[in-house]
BAGU-700685 format. One record per residue (C-alpha): residue in one letter; x, y, z; residue number from 1. Coordinates in steps of 0.2 Angstrom, whole numbers. Example, Ala and Ser with C-alpha at 12.3 -4.5 7.8 and 13.67 -1.06 7.14 Angstrom:
% residues 2
+-----+-------+-------+-------+-----+
! res !     x !     y !     z !   n !
+-----+-------+-------+-------+-----+
!   A !    62 !   -22 !    39 !   1 !
!   S !    68 !    -5 !    36 !   2 !
+-----+-------+-------+-------+-----+
//
This chain:
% residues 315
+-----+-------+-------+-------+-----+
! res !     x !     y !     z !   n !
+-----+-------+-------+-------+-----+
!   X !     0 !     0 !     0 !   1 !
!   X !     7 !    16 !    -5 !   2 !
!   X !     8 !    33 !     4 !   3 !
!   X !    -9 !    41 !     9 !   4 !
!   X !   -14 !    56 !    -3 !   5 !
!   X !    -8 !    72 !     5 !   6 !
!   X !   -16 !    85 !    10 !   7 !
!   X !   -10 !   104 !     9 !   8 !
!   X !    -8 !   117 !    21 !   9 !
!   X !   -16 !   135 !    15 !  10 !
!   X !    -3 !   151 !    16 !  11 !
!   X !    16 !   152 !    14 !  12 !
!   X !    30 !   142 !    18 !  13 !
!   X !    46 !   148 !    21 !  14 !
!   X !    65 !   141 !    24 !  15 !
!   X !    82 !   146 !    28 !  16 !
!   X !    96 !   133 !    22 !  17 !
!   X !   114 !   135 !    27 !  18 !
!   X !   127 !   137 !    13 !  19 !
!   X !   139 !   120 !    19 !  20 !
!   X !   158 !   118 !    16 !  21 !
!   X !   162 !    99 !    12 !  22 !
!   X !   178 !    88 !    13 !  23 !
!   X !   186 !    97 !    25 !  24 !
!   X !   204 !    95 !    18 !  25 !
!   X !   205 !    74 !    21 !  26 !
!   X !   187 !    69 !    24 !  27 !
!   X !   183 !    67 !     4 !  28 !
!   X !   164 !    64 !     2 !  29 !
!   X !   160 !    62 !    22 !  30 !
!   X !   164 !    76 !    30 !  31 !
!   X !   155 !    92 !    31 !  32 !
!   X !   150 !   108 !    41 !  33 !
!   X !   136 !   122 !    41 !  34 !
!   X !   140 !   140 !    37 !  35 !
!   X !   130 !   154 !    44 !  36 !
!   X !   125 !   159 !    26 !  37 !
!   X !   108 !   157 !    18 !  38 !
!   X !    99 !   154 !     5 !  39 !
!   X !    79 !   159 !     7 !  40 !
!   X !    64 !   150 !    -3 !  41 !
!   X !    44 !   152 !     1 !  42 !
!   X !    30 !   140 !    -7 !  43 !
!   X !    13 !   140 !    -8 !  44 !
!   X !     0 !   128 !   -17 !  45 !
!   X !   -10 !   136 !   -32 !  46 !
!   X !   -23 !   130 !   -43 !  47 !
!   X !   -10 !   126 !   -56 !  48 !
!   X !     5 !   127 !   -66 !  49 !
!   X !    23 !   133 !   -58 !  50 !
!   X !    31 !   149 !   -56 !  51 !
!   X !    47 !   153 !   -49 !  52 !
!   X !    54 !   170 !   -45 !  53 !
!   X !    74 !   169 !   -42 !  54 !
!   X !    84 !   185 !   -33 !  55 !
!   X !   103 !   187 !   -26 !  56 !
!   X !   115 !   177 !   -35 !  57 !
!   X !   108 !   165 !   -50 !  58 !
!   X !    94 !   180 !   -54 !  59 !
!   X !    94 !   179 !   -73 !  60 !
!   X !   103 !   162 !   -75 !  61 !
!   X !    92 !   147 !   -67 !  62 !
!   X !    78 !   143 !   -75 !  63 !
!   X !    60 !   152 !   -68 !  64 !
!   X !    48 !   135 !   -71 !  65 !
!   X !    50 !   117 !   -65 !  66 !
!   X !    66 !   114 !   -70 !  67 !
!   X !    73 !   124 !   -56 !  68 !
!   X !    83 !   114 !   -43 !  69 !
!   X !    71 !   118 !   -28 !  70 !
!   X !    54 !   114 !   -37 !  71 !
!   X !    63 !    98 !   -44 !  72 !
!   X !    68 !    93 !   -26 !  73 !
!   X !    48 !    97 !   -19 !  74 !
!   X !    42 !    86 !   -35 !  75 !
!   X !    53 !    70 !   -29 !  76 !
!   X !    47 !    75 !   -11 !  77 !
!   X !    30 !    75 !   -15 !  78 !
!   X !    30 !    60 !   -24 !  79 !
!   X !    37 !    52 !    -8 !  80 !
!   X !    23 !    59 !     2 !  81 !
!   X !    10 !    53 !    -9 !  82 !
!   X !     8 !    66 !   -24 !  83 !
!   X !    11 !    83 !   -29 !  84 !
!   X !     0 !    98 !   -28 !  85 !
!   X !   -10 !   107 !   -42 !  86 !
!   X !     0 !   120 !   -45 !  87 !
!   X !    16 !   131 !   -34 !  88 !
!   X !    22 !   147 !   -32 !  89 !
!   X !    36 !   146 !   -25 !  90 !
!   X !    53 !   163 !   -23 !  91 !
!   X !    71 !   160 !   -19 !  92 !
!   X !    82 !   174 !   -12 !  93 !
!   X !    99 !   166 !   -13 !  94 !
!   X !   112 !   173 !    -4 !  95 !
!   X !   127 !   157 !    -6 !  96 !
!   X !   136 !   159 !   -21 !  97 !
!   X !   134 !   148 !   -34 !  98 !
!   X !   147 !   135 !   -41 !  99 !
!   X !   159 !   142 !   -28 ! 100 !
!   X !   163 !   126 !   -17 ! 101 !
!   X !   148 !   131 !    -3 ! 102 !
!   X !   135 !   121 !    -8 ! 103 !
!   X !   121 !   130 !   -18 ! 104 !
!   X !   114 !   116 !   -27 ! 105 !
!   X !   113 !   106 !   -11 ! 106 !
!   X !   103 !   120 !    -4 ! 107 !
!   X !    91 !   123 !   -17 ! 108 !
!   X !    88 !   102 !   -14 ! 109 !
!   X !    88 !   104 !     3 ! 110 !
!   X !    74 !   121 !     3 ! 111 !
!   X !    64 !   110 !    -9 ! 112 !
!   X !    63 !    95 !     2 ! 113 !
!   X !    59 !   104 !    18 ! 114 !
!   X !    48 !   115 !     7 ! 115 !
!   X !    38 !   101 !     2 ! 116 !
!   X !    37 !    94 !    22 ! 117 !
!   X !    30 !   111 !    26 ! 118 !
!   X !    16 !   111 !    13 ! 119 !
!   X !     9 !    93 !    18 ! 120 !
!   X !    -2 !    93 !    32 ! 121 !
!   X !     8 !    80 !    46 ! 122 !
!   X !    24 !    81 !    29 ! 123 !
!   X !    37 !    82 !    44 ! 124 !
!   X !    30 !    67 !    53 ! 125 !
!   X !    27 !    56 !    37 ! 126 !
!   X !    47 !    61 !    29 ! 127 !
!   X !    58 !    61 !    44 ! 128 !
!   X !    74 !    69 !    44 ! 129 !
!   X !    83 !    51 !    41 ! 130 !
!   X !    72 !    49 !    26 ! 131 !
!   X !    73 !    69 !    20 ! 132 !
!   X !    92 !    64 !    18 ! 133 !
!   X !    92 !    49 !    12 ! 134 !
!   X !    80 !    58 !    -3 ! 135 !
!   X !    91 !    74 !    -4 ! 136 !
!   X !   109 !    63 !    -5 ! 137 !
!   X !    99 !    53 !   -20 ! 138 !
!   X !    95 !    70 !   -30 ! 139 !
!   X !   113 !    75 !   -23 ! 140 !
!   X !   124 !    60 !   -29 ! 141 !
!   X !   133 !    62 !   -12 ! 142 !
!   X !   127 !    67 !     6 ! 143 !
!   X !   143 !    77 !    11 ! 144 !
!   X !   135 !    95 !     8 ! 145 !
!   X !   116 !    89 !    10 ! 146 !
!   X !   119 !    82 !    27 ! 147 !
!   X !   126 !    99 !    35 ! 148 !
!   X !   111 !   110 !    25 ! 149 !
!   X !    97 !    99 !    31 ! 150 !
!   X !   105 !    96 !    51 ! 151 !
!   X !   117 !   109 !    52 ! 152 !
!   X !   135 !   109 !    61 ! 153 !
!   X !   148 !    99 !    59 ! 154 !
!   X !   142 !    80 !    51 ! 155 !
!   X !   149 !    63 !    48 ! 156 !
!   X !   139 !    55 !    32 ! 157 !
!   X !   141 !    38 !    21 ! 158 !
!   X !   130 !    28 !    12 ! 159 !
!   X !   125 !    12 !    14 ! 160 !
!   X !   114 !    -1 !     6 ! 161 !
!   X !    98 !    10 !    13 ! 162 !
!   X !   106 !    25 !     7 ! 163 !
!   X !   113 !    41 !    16 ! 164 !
!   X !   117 !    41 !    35 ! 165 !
!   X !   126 !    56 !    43 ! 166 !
!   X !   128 !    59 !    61 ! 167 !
!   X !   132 !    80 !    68 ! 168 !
!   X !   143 !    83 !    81 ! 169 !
!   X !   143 !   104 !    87 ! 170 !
!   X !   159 !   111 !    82 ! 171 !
!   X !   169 !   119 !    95 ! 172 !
!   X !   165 !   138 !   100 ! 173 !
!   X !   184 !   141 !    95 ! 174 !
!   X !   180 !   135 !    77 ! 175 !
!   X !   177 !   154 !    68 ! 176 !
!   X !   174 !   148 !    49 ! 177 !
!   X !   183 !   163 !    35 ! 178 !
!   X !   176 !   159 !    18 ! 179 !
!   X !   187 !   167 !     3 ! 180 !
!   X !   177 !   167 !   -14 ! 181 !
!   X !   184 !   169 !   -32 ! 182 !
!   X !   175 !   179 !   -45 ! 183 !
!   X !   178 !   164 !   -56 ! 184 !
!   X !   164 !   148 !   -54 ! 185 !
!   X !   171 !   131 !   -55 ! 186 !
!   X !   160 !   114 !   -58 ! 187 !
!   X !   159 !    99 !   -46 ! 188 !
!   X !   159 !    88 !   -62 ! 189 !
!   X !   176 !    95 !   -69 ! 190 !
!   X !   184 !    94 !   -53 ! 191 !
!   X !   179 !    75 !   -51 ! 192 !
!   X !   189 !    72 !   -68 ! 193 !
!   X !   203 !    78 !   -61 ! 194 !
!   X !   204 !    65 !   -49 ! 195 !
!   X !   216 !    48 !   -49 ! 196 !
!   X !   205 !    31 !   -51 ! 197 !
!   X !   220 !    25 !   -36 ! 198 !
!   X !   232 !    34 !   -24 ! 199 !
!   X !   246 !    27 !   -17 ! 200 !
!   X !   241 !    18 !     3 ! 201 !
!   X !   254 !    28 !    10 ! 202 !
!   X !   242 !    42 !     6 ! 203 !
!   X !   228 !    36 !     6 ! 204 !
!   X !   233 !    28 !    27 ! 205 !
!   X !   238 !    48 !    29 ! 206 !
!   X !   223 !    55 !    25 ! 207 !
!   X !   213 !    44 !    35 ! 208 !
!   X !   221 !    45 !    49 ! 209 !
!   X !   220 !    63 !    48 ! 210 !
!   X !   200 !    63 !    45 ! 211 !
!   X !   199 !    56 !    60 ! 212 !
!   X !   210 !    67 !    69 ! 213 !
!   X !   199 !    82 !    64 ! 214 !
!   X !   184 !    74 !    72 ! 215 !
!   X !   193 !    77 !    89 ! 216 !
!   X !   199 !    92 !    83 ! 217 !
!   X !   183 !   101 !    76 ! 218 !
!   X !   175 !    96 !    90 ! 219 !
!   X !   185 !    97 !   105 ! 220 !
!   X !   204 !   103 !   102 ! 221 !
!   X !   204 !   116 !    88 ! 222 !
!   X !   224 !   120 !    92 ! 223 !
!   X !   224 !   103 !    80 ! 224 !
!   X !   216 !   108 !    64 ! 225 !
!   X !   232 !   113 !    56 ! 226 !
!   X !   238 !    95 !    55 ! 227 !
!   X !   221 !    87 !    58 ! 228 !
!   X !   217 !    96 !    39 ! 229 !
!   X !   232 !    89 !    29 ! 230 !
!   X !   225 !    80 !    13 ! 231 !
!   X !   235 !    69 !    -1 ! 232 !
!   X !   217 !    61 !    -8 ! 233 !
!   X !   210 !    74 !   -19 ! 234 !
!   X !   216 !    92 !   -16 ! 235 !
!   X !   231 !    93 !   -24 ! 236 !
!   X !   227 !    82 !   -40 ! 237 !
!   X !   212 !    96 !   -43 ! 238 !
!   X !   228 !   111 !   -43 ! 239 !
!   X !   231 !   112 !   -63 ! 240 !
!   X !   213 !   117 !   -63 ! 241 !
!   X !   211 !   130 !   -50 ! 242 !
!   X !   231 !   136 !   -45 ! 243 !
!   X !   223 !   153 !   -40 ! 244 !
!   X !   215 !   141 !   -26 ! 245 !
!   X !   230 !   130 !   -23 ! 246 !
!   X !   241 !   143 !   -20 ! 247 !
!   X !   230 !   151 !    -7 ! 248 !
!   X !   227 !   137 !     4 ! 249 !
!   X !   246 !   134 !     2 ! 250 !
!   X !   249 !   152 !     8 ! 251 !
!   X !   236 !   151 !    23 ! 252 !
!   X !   244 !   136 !    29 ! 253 !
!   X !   261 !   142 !    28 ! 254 !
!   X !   254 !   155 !    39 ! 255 !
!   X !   248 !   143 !    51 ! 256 !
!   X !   228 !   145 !    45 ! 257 !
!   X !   220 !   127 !    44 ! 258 !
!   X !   215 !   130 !    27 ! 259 !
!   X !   207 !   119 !    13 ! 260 !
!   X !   197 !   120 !    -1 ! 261 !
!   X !   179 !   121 !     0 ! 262 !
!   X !   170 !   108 !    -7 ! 263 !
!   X !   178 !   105 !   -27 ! 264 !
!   X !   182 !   125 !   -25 ! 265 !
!   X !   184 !   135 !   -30 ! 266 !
!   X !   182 !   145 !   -14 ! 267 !
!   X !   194 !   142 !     0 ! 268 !
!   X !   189 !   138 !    19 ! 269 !
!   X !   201 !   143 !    34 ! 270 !
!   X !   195 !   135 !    49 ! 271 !
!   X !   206 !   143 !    60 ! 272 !
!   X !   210 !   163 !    61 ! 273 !
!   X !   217 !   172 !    50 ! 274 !
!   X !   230 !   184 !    54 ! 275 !
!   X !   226 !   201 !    53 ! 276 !
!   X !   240 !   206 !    41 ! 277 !
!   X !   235 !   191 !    29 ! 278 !
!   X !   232 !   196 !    12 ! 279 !
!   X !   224 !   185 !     0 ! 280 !
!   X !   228 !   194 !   -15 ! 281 !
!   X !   219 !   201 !   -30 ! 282 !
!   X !   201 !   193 !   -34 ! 283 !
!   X !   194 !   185 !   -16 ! 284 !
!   X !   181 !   190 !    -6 ! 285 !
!   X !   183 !   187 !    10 ! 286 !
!   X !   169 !   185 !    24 ! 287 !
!   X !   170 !   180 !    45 ! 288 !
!   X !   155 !   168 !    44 ! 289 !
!   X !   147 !   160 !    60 ! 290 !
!   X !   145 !   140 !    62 ! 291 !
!   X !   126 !   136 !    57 ! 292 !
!   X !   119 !   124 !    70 ! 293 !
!   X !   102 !   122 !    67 ! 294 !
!   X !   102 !   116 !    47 ! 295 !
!   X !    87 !   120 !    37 ! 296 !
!   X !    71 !   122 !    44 ! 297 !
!   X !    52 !   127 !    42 ! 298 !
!   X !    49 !   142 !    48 ! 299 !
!   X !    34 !   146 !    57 ! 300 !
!   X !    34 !   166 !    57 ! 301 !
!   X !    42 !   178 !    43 ! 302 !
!   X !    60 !   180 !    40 ! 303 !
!   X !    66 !   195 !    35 ! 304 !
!   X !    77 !   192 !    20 ! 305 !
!   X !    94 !   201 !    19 ! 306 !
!   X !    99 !   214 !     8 ! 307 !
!   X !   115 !   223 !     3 ! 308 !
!   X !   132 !   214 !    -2 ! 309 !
!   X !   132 !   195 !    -2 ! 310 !
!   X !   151 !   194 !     3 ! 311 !
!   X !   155 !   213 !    10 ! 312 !
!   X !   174 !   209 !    19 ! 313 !
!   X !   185 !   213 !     3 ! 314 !
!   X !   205 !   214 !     7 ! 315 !
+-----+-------+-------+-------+-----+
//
């Protein structure tokens, strides 16, 4: 017996999701933490058809119909909860830059599916979180960023026959996330290409044991993230195809910043401070961002949506 046919709740719906950083330097495809910068979306059901209104970053580029990535993510939500609506109008204020490293597409997957919860009557209770990810790695390919945008913090996700699992530890109140972001975009899909089908065990028995070093060290002894943040499984095979990213990380580290590339980049994450003096160079944006620890969820009341610069801190 299938799910029951929904029914819909009358009014708005409204989410906050958390842009996310993934990897973490050693943790390739299972590590991942929450930013505190958001994306905004709002739903209702209509009497038919799909519209979409898009601001911020993306206005202009992604598609104002059903193809867009967050009514896509609320169609396979739906479908999960029994069947879709008539119709949706649904807006996007995106403040997390796109094809940057941080995680929009895992947002807008994310907004959809908790979207989607929101407008079922008893949705949250029928798709538990443990099914929300499992649904949003499956549109993802990968649960590393949707894990942190749907439960926020710091989370440790794999996959398994049943699909996506992912447990969230609270990242240390020492841990002060700095995003730098290029001008430029890069594309997960690229960045994967540039990857080995094999590394050497030496490196691969590094990196492993480093991933679980950062665990302890995210968590409980920040002083470690320098080492706890050494990589030799991905990072520096994907240099030929961003070296304005390489060399940054390489200078933060030299510095003593615990500094990795975001996600497949381009942007760079430091998760320790950055000295005051540090200057990153022509082209980044730079921006102090808070650890998110809440991940995406319904709101119940208004939101007032930011406005001004996206990324302000330029140095």
């Amino acid at each position: 017996m299938g799910p029951v046919t929904p029914s819909f709740v009358p009014g708005d719906v409204r989410v906050r999701a958390p842009a996310t950083s993934a990897n973490l330097g050693p943790g390739f495809d299972a590590l991942g933490l929450a930013l505190a910068l958001y994306d905004y979306a709002s739903a209702r059901v209509t009497e038919g058809g799909v519209v979409v209104e898009v601001s911020g970053e993306g206005a202009g580029d992604l598609p104002l119909d059903a193809s867009h990535l967050v009514v896509r993510a609320m169609f396979a939500a739906f479908d999960e909860l029994g069947g879709r609506p008539p119709g949706l109008a649904v807006s996007c204020v995106n403040r997390i830059p796109q094809a940057r490293g941080l995680g929009s597409s895992s947002a807008a997957i994310v907004s959809g599916i908790q979207l989607a919860r929101g407008l079922v009557v008893d949705g949250q209770r029928r798709m538990d979180d443990a099914a929300a990810l499992r649904l949003a790695a499956s549109i993802e390919g990968h649960p590393d960023n949707v894990a942190p945008c749907l439960l926020g913090g710091f989370t440790i996700a794999w996959t398994e026959e049943s699909g996506a699992i992912a447990v969230t530890r609270r990242p240390d109140d020492a841990v002060q996330p700095t995003v730098f972001v290029p001008a430029d975009r890069g594309f997960t899909a690229e960045a994967r290409a540039a990857l080995p089908a094999a590394v050497p065990h030496a490196d691969a028995a590094l990196s492993a044991g480093r991933a679980a070093l950062l665990v302890h060290a995210i968590t409980e002894e920040p002083s470690l993230l320098l080492s706890a943040t050494e990589d030799r499984l991905h990072q520096a095979y994907r240099a030929p195809g961003m070296p304005e990213t390489f060399s940054l990380v390489t200078a933060l580290r030299a510095a003593g910043v615990a500094a990795v590339v975001s996600g497949a980049g381009p942007s760079v994450l430091a998760l320790s401070p950055v000295p005051e003096d540090f200057a990153p160079g022509m082209g980044w944006v730079e921006q102090r961002l808070g650890v998110d620890v809440t991940g995406a969820r319904v709101e119940g009341v208004h939101w007032d949506t930011p406005s001004g610069p996206l990324l302000p801190q330029v140095r």
